[in-house]
C-alpha positions as CSV (number, residue, x, y, z in Angstrom):
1,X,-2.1,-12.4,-18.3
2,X,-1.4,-9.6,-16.2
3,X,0.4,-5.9,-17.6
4,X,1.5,-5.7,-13.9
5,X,3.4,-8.8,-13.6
6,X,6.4,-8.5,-10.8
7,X,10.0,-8.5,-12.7
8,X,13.6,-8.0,-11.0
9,X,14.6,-4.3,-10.4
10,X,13.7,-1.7,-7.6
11,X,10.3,-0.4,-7.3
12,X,10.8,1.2,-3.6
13,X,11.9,5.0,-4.0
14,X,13.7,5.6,-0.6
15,X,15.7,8.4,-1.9
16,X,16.5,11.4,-4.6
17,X,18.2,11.8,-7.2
18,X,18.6,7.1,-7.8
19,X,21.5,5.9,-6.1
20,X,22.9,4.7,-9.7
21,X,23.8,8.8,-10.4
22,X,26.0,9.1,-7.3
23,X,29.2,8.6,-8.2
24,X,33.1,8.5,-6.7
25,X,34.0,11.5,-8.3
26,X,31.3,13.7,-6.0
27,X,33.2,12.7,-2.7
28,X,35.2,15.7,-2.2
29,X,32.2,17.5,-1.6
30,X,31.5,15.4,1.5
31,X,34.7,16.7,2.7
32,X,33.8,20.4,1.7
33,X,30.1,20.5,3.8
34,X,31.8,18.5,6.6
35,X,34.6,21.2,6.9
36,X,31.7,24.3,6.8
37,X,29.2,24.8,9.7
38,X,25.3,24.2,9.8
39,X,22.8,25.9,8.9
40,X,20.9,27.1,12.0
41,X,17.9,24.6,13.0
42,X,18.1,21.8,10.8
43,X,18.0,18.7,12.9
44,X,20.4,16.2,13.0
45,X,19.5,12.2,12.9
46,X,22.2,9.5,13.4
47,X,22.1,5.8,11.6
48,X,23.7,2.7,12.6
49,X,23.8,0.1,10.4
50,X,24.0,-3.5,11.8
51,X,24.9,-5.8,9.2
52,X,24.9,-9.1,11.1
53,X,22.1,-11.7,10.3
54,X,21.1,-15.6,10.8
55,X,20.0,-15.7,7.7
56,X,19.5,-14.0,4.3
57,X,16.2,-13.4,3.1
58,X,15.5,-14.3,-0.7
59,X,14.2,-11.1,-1.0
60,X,17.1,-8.9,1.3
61,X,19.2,-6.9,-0.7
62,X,20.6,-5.2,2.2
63,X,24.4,-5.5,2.6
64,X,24.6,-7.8,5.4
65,X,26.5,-11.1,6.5
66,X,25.9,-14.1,7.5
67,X,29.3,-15.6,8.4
68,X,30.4,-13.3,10.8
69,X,32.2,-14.5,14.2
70,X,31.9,-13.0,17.8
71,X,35.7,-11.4,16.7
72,X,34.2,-9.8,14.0
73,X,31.6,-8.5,15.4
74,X,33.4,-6.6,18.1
75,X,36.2,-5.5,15.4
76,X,33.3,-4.3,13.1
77,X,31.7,-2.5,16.5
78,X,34.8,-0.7,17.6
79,X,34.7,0.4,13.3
80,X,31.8,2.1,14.2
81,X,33.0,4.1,17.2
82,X,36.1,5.2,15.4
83,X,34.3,6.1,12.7
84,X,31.4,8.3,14.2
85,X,34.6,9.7,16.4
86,X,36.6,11.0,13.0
87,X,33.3,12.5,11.9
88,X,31.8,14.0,15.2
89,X,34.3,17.0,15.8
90,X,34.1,18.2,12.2
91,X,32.7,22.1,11.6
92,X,29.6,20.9,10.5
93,X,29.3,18.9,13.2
94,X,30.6,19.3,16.1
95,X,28.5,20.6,19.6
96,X,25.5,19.0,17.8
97,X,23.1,16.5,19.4
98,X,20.9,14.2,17.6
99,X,17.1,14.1,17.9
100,X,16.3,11.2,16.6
101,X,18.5,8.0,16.5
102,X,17.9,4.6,14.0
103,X,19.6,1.3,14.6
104,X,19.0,-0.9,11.3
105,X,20.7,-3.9,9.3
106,X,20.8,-6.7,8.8
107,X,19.8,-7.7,12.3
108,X,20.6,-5.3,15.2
109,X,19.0,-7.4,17.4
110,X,21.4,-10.2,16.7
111,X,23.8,-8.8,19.3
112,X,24.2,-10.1,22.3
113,X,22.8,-7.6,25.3
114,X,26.0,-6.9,26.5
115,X,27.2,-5.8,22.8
116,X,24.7,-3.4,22.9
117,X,25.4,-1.8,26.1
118,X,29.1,-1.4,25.1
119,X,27.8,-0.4,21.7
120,X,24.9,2.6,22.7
121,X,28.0,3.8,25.4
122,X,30.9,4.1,22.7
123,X,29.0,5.4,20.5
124,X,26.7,8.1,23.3
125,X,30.2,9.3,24.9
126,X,31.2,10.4,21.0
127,X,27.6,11.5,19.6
128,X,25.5,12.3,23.0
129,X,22.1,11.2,22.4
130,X,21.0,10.7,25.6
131,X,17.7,12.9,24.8
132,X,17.1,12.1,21.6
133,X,12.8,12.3,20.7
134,X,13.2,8.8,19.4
135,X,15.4,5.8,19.4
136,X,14.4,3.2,16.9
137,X,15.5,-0.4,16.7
138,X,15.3,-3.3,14.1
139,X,14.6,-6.5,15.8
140,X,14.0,-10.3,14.2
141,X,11.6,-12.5,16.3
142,X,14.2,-15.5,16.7
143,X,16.9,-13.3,18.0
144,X,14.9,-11.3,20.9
145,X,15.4,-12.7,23.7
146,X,14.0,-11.3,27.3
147,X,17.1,-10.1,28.6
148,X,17.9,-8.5,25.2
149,X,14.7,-7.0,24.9
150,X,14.6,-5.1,28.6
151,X,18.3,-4.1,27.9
152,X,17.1,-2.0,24.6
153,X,14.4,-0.6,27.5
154,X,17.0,0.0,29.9
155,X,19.0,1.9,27.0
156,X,16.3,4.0,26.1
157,X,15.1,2.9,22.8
158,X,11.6,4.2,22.4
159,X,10.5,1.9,19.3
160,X,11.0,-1.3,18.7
161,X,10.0,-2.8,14.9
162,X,9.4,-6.4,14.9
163,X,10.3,-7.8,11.5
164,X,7.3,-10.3,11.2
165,X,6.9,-10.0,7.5
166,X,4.4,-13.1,8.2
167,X,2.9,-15.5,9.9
168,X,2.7,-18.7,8.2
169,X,5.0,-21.0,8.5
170,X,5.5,-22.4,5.0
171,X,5.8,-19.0,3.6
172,X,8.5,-18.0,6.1
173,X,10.3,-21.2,5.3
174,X,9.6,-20.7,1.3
175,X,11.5,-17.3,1.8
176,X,14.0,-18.1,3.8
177,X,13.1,-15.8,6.6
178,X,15.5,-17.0,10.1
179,X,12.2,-16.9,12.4
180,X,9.6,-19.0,12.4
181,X,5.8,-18.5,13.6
182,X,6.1,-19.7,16.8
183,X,9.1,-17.0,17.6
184,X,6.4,-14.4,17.1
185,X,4.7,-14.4,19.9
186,X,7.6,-15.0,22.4
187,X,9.1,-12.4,20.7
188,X,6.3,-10.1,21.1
189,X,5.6,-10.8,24.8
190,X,9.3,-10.0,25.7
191,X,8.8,-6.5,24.3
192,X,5.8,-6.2,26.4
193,X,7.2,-7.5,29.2
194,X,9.9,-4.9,29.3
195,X,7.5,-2.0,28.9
196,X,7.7,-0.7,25.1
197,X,4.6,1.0,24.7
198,X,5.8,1.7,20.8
199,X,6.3,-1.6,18.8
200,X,6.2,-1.0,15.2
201,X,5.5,-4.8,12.9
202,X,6.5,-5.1,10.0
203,X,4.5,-7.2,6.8
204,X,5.3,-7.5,3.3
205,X,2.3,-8.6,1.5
206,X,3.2,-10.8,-1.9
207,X,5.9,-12.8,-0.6
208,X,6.8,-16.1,-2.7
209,X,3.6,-18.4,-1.9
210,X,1.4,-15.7,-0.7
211,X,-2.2,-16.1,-1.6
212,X,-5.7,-14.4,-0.6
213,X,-6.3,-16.2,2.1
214,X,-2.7,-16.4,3.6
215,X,-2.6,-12.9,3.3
216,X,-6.0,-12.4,5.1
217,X,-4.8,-14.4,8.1
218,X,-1.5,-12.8,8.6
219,X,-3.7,-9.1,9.0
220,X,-5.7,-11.2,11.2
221,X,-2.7,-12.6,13.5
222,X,-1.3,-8.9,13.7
223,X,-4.7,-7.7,15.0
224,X,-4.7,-9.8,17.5
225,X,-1.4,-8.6,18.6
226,X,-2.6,-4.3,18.5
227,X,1.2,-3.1,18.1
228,X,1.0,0.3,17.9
229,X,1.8,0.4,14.5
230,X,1.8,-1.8,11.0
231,X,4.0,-1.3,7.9
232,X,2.9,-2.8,5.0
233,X,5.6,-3.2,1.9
234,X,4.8,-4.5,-1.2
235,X,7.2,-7.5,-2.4
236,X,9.7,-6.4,-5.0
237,X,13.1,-8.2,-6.6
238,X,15.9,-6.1,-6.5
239,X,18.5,-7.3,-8.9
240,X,21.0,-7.7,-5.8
241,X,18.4,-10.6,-4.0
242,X,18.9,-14.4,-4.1
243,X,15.4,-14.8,-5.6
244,X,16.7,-12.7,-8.7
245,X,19.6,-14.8,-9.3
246,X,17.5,-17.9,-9.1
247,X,15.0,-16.1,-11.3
248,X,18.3,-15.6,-13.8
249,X,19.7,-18.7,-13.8
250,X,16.4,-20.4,-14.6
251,X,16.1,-17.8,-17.3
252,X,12.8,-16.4,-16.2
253,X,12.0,-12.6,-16.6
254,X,8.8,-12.5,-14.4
255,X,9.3,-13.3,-10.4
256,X,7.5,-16.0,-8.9
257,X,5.2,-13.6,-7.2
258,X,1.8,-12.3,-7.3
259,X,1.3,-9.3,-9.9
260,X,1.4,-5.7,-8.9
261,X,-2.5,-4.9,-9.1
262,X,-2.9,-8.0,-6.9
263,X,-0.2,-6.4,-4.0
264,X,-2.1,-3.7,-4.3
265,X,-4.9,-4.9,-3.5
266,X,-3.3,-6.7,-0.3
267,X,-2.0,-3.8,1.1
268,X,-5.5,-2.1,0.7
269,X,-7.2,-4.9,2.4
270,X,-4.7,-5.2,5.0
271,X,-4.8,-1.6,6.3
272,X,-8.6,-1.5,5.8
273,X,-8.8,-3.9,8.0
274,X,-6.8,-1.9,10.4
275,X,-8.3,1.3,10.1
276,X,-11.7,-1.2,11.5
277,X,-9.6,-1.5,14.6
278,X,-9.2,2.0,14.9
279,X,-6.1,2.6,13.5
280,X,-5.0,5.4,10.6
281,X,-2.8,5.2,7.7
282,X,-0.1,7.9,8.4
283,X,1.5,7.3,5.1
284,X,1.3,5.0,1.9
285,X,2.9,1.8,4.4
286,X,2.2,2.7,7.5
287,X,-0.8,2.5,9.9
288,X,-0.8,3.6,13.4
289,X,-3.3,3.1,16.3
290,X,-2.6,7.0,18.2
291,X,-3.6,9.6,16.0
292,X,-0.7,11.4,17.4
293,X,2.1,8.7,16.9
294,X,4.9,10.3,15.0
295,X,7.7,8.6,12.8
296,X,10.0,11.6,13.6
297,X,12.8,9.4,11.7
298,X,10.5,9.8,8.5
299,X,9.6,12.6,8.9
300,X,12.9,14.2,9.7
301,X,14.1,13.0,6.8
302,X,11.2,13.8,4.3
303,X,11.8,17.8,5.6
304,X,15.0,17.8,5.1
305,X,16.9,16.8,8.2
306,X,20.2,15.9,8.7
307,X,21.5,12.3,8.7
308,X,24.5,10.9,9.7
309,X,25.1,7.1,9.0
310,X,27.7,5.0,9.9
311,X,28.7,1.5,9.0
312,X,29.3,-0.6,6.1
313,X,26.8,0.2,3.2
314,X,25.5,3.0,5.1
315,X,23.9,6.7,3.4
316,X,23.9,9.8,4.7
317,X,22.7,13.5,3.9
318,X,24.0,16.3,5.3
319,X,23.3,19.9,4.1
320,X,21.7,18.9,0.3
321,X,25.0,16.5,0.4
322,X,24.1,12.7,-0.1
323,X,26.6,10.0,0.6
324,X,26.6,6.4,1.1
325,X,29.8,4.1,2.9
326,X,32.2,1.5,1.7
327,X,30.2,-1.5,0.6
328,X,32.4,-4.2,2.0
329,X,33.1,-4.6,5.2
330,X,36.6,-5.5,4.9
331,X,37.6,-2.3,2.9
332,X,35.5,0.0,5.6
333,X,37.3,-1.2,8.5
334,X,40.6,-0.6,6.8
335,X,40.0,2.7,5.8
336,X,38.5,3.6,9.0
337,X,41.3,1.8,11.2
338,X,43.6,4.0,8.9
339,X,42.0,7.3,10.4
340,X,40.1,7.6,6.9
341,X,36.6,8.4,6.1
342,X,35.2,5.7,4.2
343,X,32.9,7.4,1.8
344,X,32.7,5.7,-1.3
345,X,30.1,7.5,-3.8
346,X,28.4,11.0,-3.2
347,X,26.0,13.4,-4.6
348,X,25.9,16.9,-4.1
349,X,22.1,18.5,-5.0
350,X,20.9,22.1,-6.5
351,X,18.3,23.5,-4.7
352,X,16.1,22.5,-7.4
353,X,17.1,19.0,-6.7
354,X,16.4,19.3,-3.0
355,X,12.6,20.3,-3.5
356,X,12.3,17.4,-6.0
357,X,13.5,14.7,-3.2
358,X,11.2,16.7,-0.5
359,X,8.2,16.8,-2.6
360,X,8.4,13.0,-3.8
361,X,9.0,11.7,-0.4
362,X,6.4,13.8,1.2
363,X,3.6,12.7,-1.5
364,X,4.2,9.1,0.4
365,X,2.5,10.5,3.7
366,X,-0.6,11.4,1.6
367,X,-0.6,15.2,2.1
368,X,2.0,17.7,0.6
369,X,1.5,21.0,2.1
370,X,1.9,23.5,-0.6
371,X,2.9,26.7,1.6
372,X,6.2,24.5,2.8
373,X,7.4,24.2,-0.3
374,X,6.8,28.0,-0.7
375,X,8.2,29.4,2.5
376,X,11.7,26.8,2.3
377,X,12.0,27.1,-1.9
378,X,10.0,30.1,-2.9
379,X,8.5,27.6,-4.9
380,X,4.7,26.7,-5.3
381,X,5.0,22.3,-6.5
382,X,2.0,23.1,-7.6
383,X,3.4,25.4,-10.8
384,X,7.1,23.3,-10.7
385,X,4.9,20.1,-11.2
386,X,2.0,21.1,-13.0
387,X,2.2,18.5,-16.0
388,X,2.5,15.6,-14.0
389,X,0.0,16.9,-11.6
390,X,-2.5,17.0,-13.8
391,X,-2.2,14.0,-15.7
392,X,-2.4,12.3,-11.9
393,X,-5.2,13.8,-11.1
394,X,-7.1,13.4,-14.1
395,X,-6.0,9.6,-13.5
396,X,-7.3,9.8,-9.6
397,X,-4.1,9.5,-8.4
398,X,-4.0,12.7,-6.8
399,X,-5.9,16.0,-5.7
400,X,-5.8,19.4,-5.4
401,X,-7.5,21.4,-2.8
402,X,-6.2,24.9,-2.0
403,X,-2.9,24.6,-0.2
404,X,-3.0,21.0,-0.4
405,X,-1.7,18.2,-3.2
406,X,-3.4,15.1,-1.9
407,X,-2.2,11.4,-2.9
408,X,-5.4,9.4,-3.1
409,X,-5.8,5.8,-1.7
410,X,-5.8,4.4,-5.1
411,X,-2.8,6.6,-5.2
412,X,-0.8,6.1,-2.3
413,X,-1.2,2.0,-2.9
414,X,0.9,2.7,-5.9
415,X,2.8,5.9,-4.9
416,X,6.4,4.2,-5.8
417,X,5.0,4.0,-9.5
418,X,4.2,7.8,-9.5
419,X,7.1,9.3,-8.4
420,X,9.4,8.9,-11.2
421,X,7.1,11.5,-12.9
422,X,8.3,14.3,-10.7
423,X,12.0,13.4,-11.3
424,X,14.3,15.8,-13.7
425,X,14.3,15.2,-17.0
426,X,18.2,13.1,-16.4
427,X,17.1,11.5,-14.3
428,X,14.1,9.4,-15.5
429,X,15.7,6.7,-17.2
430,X,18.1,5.8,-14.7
431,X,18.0,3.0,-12.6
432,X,16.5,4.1,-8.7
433,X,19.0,1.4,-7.2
């Protein structure tokens, strides 16, 4: 029997320090950075989270909704220009421009075209972002439709990411996904059709009936479409997913997925087979098929930048201040309709604590530049993380070359399960989620 089997909990590290140590108490802080001014050049990124779906996933633990009508929809829309509105002229601020822009959810692409339109103009004649670098959009297959999809063109969204997650249709169905296979395509060939040079698909390889040659076919089928890039997650449980409370009612510990070493090995394969198409792994999930194709969303963030997100649910980070929204969508549109800013739990970092999240999320694009970390901290990583360092590298998991800290392949397939070694001491037995 496997040592790796799959059981519930969060494996994905998206952030630092976990989620579970931000707490209510910190919020007056987000008040105190919003009332100060910048710092000078640190770019600003806006999120909009979209929690509308078909559907929920099994494996979604996103906060989104299912149940929603066309009434609350547009109150929930009008939440989000009143929201970005009470936060846009603050000192920290205001005058600013974003340079990169991310619509998520949930299902963005679940509005209608002319929700968007009134959506990307309330929200542009707060928070210009008119010339943003990049505009990024989450779309499901079954919701795209070819007005929809040369609307997002005609509003200047520069990526589009196609949640695939996979072709075949039983596995789709086993997981609940909304789209099925033959959506796909169509899907696809709207995007084209309306001129999006960057589409971005997304896979998750280890999904609930996945097996070698399932997973095989679905690299196969995203070949043959040559988006312009591939992200490849590994399948976890979160605690908050249907599939875990199926998992606890029936009393079982272990998921009814394939084991970690075998996910691995997936994701290996998958972008292997890739990288024979000409493509090059830009980070531990994601391959891309220009050798100059940026993710300036990621790698904003991973440096540093400034994020603004708005919506139910949603997190932000502004000047070393983390924050995340309301949970519930009832008690965010209350607050905000009440002139309030709904921030429900916060963290404020140390410096210390801001190299620690910089370092662990730049170890996930393969390549930590030591001299960075040097010229922003006056720190070498190299000294602050010698232990674990060197137990990773005597592992394989990671080099050392000069200036560089390098995750190796065997590394990055697994770099979630490293990362935790580079957290504080308080923070390693807490729960990421």
């Amino acid at each position: 029997m496997s040592t790796e089997q799959t059981r519930a909990g969060n494996y994905f590290v998206s952030n630092y320090p976990p989620f579970s140590a931000w707490s209510a108490d910190a919020v007056a802080g987000v008040s105190a950075k919003l009332a100060s001014p910048p710092a000078a050049d640190v770019p600003l990124g806006l999120y909009v989270h979209l929690p509308f779906c078909r559907k929920r996933c099994d494996f979604c633990y996103f906060k989104v909704y299912t149940d929603k009508s066309s009434a609350d929809i547009r109150r929930y829309l009008d939440s989000l220009a009143r929201e970005l509105a009470l936060l846009a002229e603050t000192p920290y601020l205001a005058g600013r421009r974003p340079s990169f822009v991310y619509f998520g959810g949930g299902t963005p692409s679940y509005l209608s075209a002319n929700q968007l339109r009134e959506l990307f103009g309330a929200l542009s004649a707060v928070l210009p972002f008119d010339d943003a670098e990049e505009i990024a959009f989450e779309c499901e297959p079954g919701t795209l439709q070819e007005p929809k999809a040369a609307a997002l063109a005609e509003l200047g969204v520069t990526r589009a990411s196609l949640g695939i997650e996979h072709f075949d249709p039983g596995i789709l169905e086993r997981n609940n996904r909304a789209h099925r296979a033959d959506e796909i395509l169509r899907a696809y060939g709207f995007l084209g059709a309306a001129g999006f040079d960057s589409v971005n698909v997304d896979l998750i390889a280890g999904m609930v009936g996945e097996t070698d040659a399932t997973w095989s076919e679905c690299i196969e089928r995203t070949i043959e479409l040559l988006p312009e890039s591939v992200t490849i997650y590994q399948m976890e449980v979160p605690f908050n997913t249907t599939l875990y409370d199926r998992m606890r009612e029936g009393g079982e510990a272990v998921a009814p997925v394939a084991d970690w070493a075998t996910k691995r090995r997936w994701a290996d394969e998958g972008f292997a087979r890739l990288e024979a198409y000409g493509y090059r792994l830009g980070s531990a999930y994601t391959a891309c098929r220009d050798e100059q194709a940026s993710f300036l969303y990621r790698d904003s963030l991973w440096r540093g930048a400034d994020m603004l997100g708005i919506g139910v649910s949603s997190f932000s980070h502004l000047g070393g201040v983390h924050f995340q929204n309301e949970h519930e969508i009832g008690t965010y549109e209350r607050r905000v309709a009440a002139g309030e800013a709904p921030h429900l739990r916060a963290y404020p970092m140390d410096a210390d604590e801001r190299l620690v999240r910089e370092f662990l999320l730049q170890m996930k694009l393969g390549r930590v530049e030591t001299a960075f970390f040097e010229e922003k901290f006056g720190v070498d990583p190299r000294e602050r993380f010698a232990d674990a360092l060197a137990r990773q590298e005597a592992d394989g998991l990671v080099e050392l070359d000069g200036g560089e800290i390098r995750t190796t392949r065997a590394g990055l397939m697994q770099v979630d399960g490293l990362l935790p070694a580079y957290f504080r001491p308080e923070h390693r037995t807490e729960r990421i989620s």
